[in-house]
C-alpha positions in Angstrom: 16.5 -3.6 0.2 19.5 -1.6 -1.7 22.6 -3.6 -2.0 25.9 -1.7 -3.0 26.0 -1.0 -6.6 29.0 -1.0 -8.7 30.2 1.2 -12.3 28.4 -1.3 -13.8 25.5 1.0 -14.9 27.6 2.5 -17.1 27.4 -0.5 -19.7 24.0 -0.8 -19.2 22.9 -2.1 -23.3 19.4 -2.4 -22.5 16.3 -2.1 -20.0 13.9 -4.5 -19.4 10.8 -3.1 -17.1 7.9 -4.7 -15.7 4.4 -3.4 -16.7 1.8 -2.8 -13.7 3.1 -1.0 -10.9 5.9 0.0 -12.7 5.1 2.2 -15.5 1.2 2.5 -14.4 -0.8 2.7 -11.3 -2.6 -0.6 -11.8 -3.7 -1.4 -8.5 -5.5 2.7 -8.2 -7.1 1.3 -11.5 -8.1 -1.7 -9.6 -9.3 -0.3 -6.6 -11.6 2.3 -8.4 -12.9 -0.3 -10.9 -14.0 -2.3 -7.9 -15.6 1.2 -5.8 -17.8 1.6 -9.6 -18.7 -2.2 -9.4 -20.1 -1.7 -5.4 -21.7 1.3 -6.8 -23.6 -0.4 -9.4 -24.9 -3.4 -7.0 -25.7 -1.0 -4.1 -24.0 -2.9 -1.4 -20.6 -4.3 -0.4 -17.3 -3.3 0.0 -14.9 -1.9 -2.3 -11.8 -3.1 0.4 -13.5 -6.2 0.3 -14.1 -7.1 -3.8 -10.2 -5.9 -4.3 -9.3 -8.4 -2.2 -11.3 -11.4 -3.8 -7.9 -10.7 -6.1 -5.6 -11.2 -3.9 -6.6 -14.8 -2.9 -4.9 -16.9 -5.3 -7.5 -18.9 -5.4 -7.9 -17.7 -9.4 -5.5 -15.0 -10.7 -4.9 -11.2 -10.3 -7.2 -10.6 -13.6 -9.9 -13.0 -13.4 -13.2 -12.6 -13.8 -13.9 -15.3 -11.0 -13.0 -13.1 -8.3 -16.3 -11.0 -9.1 -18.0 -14.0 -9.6 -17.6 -15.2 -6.0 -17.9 -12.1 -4.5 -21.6 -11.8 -5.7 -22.3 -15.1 -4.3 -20.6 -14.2 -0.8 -23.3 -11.7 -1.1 -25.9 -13.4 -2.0 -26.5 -11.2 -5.4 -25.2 -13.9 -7.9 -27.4 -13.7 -11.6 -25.5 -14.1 -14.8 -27.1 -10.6 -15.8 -25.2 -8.7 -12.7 -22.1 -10.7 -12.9 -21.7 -9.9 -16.9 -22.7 -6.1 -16.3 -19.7 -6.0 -13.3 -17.5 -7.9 -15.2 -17.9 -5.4 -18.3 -18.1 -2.3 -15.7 -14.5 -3.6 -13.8 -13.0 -3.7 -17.3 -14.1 -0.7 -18.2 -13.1 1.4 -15.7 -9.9 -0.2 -14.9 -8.8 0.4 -18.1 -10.0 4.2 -18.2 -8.0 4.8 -15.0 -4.5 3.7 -16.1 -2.1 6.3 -17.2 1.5 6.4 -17.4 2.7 7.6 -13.8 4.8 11.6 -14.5 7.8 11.2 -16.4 7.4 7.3 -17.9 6.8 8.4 -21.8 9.9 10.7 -21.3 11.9 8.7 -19.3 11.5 5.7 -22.3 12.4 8.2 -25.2 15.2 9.0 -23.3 16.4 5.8 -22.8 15.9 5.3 -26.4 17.4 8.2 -27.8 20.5 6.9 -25.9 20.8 3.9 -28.3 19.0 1.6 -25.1 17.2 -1.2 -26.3 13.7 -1.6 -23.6 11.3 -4.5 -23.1 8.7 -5.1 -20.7 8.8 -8.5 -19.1 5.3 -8.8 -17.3 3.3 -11.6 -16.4 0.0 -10.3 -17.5 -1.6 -11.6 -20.7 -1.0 -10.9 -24.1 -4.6 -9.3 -24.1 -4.2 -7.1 -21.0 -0.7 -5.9 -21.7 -1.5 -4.7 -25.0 -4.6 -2.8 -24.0 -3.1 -1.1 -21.6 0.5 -0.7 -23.3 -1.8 1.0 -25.9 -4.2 3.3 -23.5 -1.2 4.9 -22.3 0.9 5.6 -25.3 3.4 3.5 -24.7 3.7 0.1 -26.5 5.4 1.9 -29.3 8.2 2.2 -27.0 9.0 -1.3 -26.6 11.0 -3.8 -29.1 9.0 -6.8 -27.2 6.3 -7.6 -24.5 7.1 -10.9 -23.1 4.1 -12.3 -21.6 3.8 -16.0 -20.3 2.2 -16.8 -23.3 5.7 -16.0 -25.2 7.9 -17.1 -22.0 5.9 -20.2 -21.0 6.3 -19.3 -17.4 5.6 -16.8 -15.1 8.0 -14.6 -12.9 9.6 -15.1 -10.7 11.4 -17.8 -13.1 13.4 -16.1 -15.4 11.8 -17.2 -18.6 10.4 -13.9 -19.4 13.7 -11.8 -18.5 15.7 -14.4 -20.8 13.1 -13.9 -23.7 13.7 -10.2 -23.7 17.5 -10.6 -23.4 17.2 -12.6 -26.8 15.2 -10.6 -28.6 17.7 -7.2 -27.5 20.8 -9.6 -28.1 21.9 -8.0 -24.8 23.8 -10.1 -22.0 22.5 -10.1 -18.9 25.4 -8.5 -17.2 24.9 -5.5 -19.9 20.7 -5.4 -19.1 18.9 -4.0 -16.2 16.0 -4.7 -14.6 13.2 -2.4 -13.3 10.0 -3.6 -11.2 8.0 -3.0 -8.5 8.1 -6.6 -6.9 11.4 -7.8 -5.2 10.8 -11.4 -5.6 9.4 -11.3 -8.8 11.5 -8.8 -10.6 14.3 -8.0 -8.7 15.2 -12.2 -7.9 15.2 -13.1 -11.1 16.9 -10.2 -12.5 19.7 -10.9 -9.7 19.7 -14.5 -10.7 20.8 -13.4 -14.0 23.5 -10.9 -13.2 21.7 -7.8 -14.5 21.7 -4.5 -12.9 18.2 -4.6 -10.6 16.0 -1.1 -10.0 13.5 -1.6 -7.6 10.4 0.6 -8.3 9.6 1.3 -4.5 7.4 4.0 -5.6 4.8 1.3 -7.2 5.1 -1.0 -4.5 2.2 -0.6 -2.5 2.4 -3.6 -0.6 5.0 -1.7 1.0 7.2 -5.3 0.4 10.4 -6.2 3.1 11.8 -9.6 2.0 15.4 -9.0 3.7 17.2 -11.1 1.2 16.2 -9.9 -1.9 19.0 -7.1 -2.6 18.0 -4.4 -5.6 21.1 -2.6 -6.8 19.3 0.9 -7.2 16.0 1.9 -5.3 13.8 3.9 -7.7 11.4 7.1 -5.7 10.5 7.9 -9.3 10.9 6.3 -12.6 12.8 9.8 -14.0 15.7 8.3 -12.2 16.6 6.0 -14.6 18.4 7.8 -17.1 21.3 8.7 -14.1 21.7 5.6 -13.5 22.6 4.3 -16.7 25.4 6.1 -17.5 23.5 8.7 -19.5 25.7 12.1 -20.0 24.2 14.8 -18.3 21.9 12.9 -16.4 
Protein backbone atom coordinates (compact mmCIF):
# COMPACT_ATOMS: atom_id res chain seq x y z
CA UNK A 1 0.00 0.00 0.00
CA UNK A 2 3.14 2.53 0.69
CA UNK A 3 5.56 2.65 -2.02
CA UNK A 4 9.02 4.45 -1.30
CA UNK A 5 8.78 8.10 -1.35
CA UNK A 6 11.28 10.39 -2.55
CA UNK A 7 12.43 14.54 -1.50
CA UNK A 8 9.83 15.21 -3.72
CA UNK A 9 7.48 16.51 -0.95
CA UNK A 10 9.50 19.20 -0.55
CA UNK A 11 8.20 21.02 -3.80
CA UNK A 12 4.94 20.15 -3.10
CA UNK A 13 2.95 23.65 -4.87
CA UNK A 14 -0.33 22.49 -4.12
CA UNK A 15 -2.84 19.83 -2.52
CA UNK A 16 -5.67 18.46 -3.99
CA UNK A 17 -8.01 16.29 -1.51
CA UNK A 18 -10.93 14.21 -1.95
CA UNK A 19 -14.05 15.17 0.04
CA UNK A 20 -15.98 12.14 1.84
CA UNK A 21 -13.94 9.98 3.73
CA UNK A 22 -11.22 12.27 3.61
CA UNK A 23 -11.97 15.35 5.38
CA UNK A 24 -15.41 14.00 6.89
CA UNK A 25 -16.85 10.80 8.22
CA UNK A 26 -19.46 10.39 5.44
CA UNK A 27 -20.21 6.93 5.62
CA UNK A 28 -20.90 7.40 9.96
CA UNK A 29 -23.25 10.08 8.42
CA UNK A 30 -24.61 7.51 6.27
CA UNK A 31 -25.02 4.78 8.52
CA UNK A 32 -26.87 6.90 11.18
CA UNK A 33 -29.09 8.58 8.53
CA UNK A 34 -30.21 5.08 7.55
CA UNK A 35 -30.60 3.71 11.67
CA UNK A 36 -33.18 7.26 11.93
CA UNK A 37 -34.91 6.09 8.62
CA UNK A 38 -35.51 2.24 10.23
CA UNK A 39 -36.57 4.12 13.18
CA UNK A 40 -39.22 6.04 11.56
CA UNK A 41 -40.72 2.94 9.52
CA UNK A 42 -40.55 0.52 12.60
CA UNK A 43 -38.92 -2.28 10.88
CA UNK A 44 -35.86 -3.33 8.86
CA UNK A 45 -32.35 -3.12 9.02
CA UNK A 46 -30.06 -0.34 9.30
CA UNK A 47 -27.00 -2.90 7.89
CA UNK A 48 -29.38 -3.65 5.35
CA UNK A 49 -30.75 0.02 3.87
CA UNK A 50 -26.83 1.20 3.92
CA UNK A 51 -26.21 -1.40 1.66
CA UNK A 52 -29.11 -0.71 -0.97
CA UNK A 53 -25.96 2.08 -1.63
CA UNK A 54 -23.54 0.06 -2.26
CA UNK A 55 -25.26 -1.85 -5.24
CA UNK A 56 -24.41 0.08 -8.12
CA UNK A 57 -27.37 -0.48 -9.34
CA UNK A 58 -28.15 3.58 -8.89
CA UNK A 59 -25.43 5.71 -7.18
CA UNK A 60 -23.83 6.24 -3.69
CA UNK A 61 -26.42 9.39 -3.21
CA UNK A 62 -29.57 8.40 -4.74
CA UNK A 63 -32.71 8.53 -3.50
CA UNK A 64 -33.61 5.07 -5.39
CA UNK A 65 -31.82 3.06 -2.97
CA UNK A 66 -34.58 4.05 -0.34
CA UNK A 67 -37.02 3.62 -2.81
CA UNK A 68 -36.30 -0.04 -3.32
CA UNK A 69 -35.68 -0.84 0.00
CA UNK A 70 -39.34 0.04 1.02
CA UNK A 71 -40.59 -2.19 -1.67
CA UNK A 72 -38.19 -5.11 -0.55
CA UNK A 73 -40.22 -4.57 2.43
CA UNK A 74 -43.32 -4.32 1.37
CA UNK A 75 -43.92 -0.57 2.87
CA UNK A 76 -43.64 1.35 -0.47
CA UNK A 77 -46.31 4.69 -0.46
CA UNK A 78 -45.07 7.91 -1.96
CA UNK A 79 -45.85 9.52 1.56
CA UNK A 80 -43.18 7.18 3.53
CA UNK A 81 -40.69 7.21 0.77
CA UNK A 82 -40.72 11.35 0.61
CA UNK A 83 -40.67 11.50 4.61
CA UNK A 84 -37.34 8.92 4.53
CA UNK A 85 -35.92 10.51 1.75
CA UNK A 86 -36.22 14.06 3.61
CA UNK A 87 -35.33 12.25 7.07
CA UNK A 88 -31.84 10.44 5.25
CA UNK A 89 -30.92 13.94 4.16
CA UNK A 90 -31.51 15.38 7.04
CA UNK A 91 -29.68 13.55 9.26
CA UNK A 92 -26.81 12.79 7.05
CA UNK A 93 -26.10 16.13 6.78
CA UNK A 94 -26.36 16.92 10.65
CA UNK A 95 -23.87 14.22 11.33
CA UNK A 96 -20.96 15.31 9.12
CA UNK A 97 -18.20 17.24 10.77
CA UNK A 98 -14.72 17.82 9.89
CA UNK A 99 -12.72 14.72 11.37
CA UNK A 100 -9.87 16.50 14.50
CA UNK A 101 -7.35 18.59 12.96
CA UNK A 102 -8.94 19.11 9.06
CA UNK A 103 -9.84 23.04 9.49
CA UNK A 104 -6.25 23.43 11.01
CA UNK A 105 -4.49 21.21 8.96
CA UNK A 106 -6.01 23.42 5.67
CA UNK A 107 -5.02 26.80 7.18
CA UNK A 108 -1.84 25.45 7.62
CA UNK A 109 -1.37 24.34 4.36
CA UNK A 110 -2.51 27.71 3.33
CA UNK A 111 -0.63 29.83 5.40
CA UNK A 112 2.38 28.04 3.77
CA UNK A 113 1.63 29.67 0.37
CA UNK A 114 -0.15 25.86 -0.69
CA UNK A 115 -2.73 26.28 -3.21
CA UNK A 116 -5.80 23.20 -2.14
CA UNK A 117 -8.73 21.83 -4.10
CA UNK A 118 -10.96 19.07 -3.57
CA UNK A 119 -11.38 16.75 -6.41
CA UNK A 120 -14.63 14.62 -5.49
CA UNK A 121 -17.05 12.86 -7.35
CA UNK A 122 -20.03 13.90 -5.56
CA UNK A 123 -22.44 16.60 -7.01
CA UNK A 124 -22.18 20.14 -7.16
CA UNK A 125 -25.26 20.09 -4.67
CA UNK A 126 -23.85 17.61 -2.07
CA UNK A 127 -20.34 18.96 -2.02
CA UNK A 128 -21.37 22.38 -1.29
CA UNK A 129 -23.76 21.53 1.46
CA UNK A 130 -21.54 19.74 3.17
CA UNK A 131 -18.24 21.81 2.30
CA UNK A 132 -20.43 24.46 4.01
CA UNK A 133 -21.84 22.41 7.21
CA UNK A 134 -18.44 21.96 8.17
CA UNK A 135 -16.71 25.22 7.74
CA UNK A 136 -14.64 24.45 5.19
CA UNK A 137 -15.43 25.37 1.53
CA UNK A 138 -13.86 28.65 2.30
CA UNK A 139 -10.70 26.79 2.26
CA UNK A 140 -10.71 25.70 -1.19
CA UNK A 141 -9.78 27.78 -4.49
CA UNK A 142 -12.10 25.05 -6.45
CA UNK A 143 -14.41 21.98 -5.98
CA UNK A 144 -14.20 19.87 -9.07
CA UNK A 145 -17.25 17.83 -9.32
CA UNK A 146 -18.20 15.68 -12.46
CA UNK A 147 -20.37 18.32 -13.38
CA UNK A 148 -17.09 20.64 -13.94
CA UNK A 149 -14.77 17.49 -14.91
CA UNK A 150 -17.24 15.66 -17.17
CA UNK A 151 -16.06 12.38 -15.64
CA UNK A 152 -15.86 10.69 -12.70
CA UNK A 153 -12.67 9.33 -10.77
CA UNK A 154 -10.88 7.20 -11.23
CA UNK A 155 -10.17 9.06 -14.70
CA UNK A 156 -8.25 11.89 -14.05
CA UNK A 157 -10.47 14.62 -15.32
CA UNK A 158 -11.20 15.98 -12.04
CA UNK A 159 -7.38 15.91 -10.69
CA UNK A 160 -6.38 17.74 -14.12
CA UNK A 161 -9.26 20.39 -13.56
CA UNK A 162 -7.84 21.29 -10.21
CA UNK A 163 -4.20 21.34 -11.51
CA UNK A 164 -5.50 24.14 -13.98
CA UNK A 165 -7.22 26.09 -11.99
CA UNK A 166 -3.86 26.05 -9.19
CA UNK A 167 -1.55 26.41 -12.35
CA UNK A 168 0.43 23.64 -10.52
CA UNK A 169 2.17 20.67 -12.42
CA UNK A 170 1.42 17.51 -11.50
CA UNK A 171 4.86 16.52 -10.36
CA UNK A 172 4.57 19.77 -7.96
CA UNK A 173 0.67 18.64 -6.63
CA UNK A 174 -0.22 16.00 -4.25
CA UNK A 175 -2.94 14.04 -3.82
CA UNK A 176 -4.93 12.96 -0.71
CA UNK A 177 -7.93 10.30 -0.59
CA UNK A 178 -9.35 7.69 1.04
CA UNK A 179 -9.77 5.32 -2.03
CA UNK A 180 -6.61 3.71 -3.72
CA UNK A 181 -8.13 3.22 -7.02
CA UNK A 182 -9.90 6.23 -7.22
CA UNK A 183 -7.58 8.73 -5.76
CA UNK A 184 -4.42 7.34 -5.40
CA UNK A 185 -4.49 5.72 -9.41
CA UNK A 186 -5.15 8.60 -10.93
CA UNK A 187 -3.06 10.78 -8.81
CA UNK A 188 -0.04 8.20 -9.67
CA UNK A 189 -1.10 8.27 -13.31
CA UNK A 190 -0.27 11.86 -13.16
CA UNK A 191 2.99 11.97 -11.36
CA UNK A 192 1.77 13.71 -8.26
CA UNK A 193 2.89 12.95 -4.80
CA UNK A 194 -0.20 10.35 -3.54
CA UNK A 195 -1.36 10.33 0.47
CA UNK A 196 -3.60 7.70 1.13
CA UNK A 197 -6.14 8.53 3.90
CA UNK A 198 -6.16 4.96 5.51
CA UNK A 199 -7.83 6.39 8.42
CA UNK A 200 -11.18 7.05 6.25
CA UNK A 201 -10.97 4.02 4.45
CA UNK A 202 -13.40 1.86 6.02
CA UNK A 203 -13.61 -0.71 3.50
CA UNK A 204 -10.44 -1.48 4.93
CA UNK A 205 -9.27 -1.51 0.80
CA UNK A 206 -5.96 -4.09 -0.36
CA UNK A 207 -5.54 -3.63 -4.13
CA UNK A 208 -1.70 -4.75 -4.11
CA UNK A 209 -0.90 -2.71 -7.09
CA UNK A 210 -2.04 0.54 -6.33
CA UNK A 211 1.23 2.13 -4.50
CA UNK A 212 0.41 5.57 -2.30
CA UNK A 213 3.69 7.40 -1.60
CA UNK A 214 2.64 8.45 2.02
CA UNK A 215 0.04 6.51 4.21
CA UNK A 216 -1.96 9.05 6.25
CA UNK A 217 -3.30 7.63 10.27
CA UNK A 218 -4.47 11.16 10.51
CA UNK A 219 -4.99 14.08 8.29
CA UNK A 220 -2.55 16.43 10.81
CA UNK A 221 0.20 14.67 9.02
CA UNK A 222 0.16 16.45 6.12
CA UNK A 223 1.94 19.49 6.87
CA UNK A 224 5.30 17.12 7.59
CA UNK A 225 5.12 15.85 4.57
CA UNK A 226 5.13 18.74 2.56
CA UNK A 227 8.12 20.20 3.38
CA UNK A 228 6.60 22.50 5.91
CA UNK A 229 9.43 24.06 8.46
CA UNK A 230 8.91 22.85 11.71
CA UNK A 231 6.58 20.32 10.94
Amino acid sequence: MQATFSTRHNKIEAVLCDMDNTLFDLVGAKREACRCVVDYLGTGDPETLFSQFLRGIHGFEDHANIRDYLNDLGVYEIETFEVCCRTYEDVKLDRVTAYPGVEETLRCLADAGIGLAVATDAESFQARRRLEKTGLIDHFEVVVTPELSGRRKPEPDSLLYALRHLDTAPAKAMMVGDSLVRDIAPGRLLGMVTAFAAYGDWRRSSVADVLADIVLAEFAELPGHVGIPGR
